[in-house]
N, C-alpha and C positions, 0 to 999 in steps of 0.2 A: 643635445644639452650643452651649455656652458658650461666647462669647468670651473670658468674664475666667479666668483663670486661679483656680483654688482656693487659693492661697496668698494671693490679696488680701482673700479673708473673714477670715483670720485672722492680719493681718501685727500684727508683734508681739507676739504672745500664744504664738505656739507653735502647731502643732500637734494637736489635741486626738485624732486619733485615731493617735498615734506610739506610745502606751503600749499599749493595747489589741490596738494591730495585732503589737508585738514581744510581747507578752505570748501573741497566738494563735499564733505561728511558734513561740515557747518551748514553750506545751503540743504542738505537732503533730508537734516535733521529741523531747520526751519521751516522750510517746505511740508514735510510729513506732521509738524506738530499745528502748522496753519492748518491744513486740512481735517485735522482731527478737532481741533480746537471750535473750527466754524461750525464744521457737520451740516455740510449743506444739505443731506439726502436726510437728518431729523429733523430739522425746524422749514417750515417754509418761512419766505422772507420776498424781499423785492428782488424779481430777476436782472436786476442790474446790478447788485449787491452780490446774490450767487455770481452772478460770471465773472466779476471781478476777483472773486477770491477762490474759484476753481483754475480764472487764470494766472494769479500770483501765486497760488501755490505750485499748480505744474509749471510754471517758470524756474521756481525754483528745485523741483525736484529734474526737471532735465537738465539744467545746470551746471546742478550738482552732481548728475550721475556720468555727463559730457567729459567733466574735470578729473572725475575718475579715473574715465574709459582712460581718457591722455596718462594720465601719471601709470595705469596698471601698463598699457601698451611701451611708453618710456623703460619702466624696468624690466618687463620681460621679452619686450617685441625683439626680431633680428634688428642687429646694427645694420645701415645700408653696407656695401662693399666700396670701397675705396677708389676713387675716379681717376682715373690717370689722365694726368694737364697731354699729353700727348696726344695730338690729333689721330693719327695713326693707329693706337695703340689697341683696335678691334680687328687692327687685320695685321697687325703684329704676329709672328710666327714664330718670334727668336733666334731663327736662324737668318747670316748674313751673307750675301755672295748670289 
């Protein structure tokens, strides 16, 4: 577990993944009310009409849930580890002589 809280990486700046994260609730909430709206499995209709709106709403619901994944992975994923500019610095020992 992290001690420091996720809001000390970025005090003052904002946020960085607040847009991304409303932005994926926006499409999964569009997504899910196209699909509800159409109801392609109650009305029959022209099968090029169903596919077109079975494929704009799963467009939108994966999307939306991709944008997610990113921002949930952002604040809770491990940081990478820190690269040392040092070519050497994997067969570094510390000791010199």
């Amino acid at each position: 577990m992290n001690p420091e809280s996720y809001e000390y990486e970025y005090e003052g700046a904002g946020d960085p993944t607040a847009v991304p994260a409303a932005l994926g609730l926006g499409l999964l909430a569009v997504g899910g009310w196209l699909l509800t709206t159409t109801r392609p499995w109650d009305k029959p209709g022209h099968p090029l009409t169903l596919a077109l709106g079975w494929t704009v709403s799963g467009a939108l619901l994966v999307c939306g849930l991709l944008l997610l994944a990113r921002c949930v992975r952002a604040v809770h994923g491990h940081p990478d580890p820190p690269l040392d500019p040092r070519p050497d610095a994997a067969t570094d020992t510390g000791t010199e002589g």
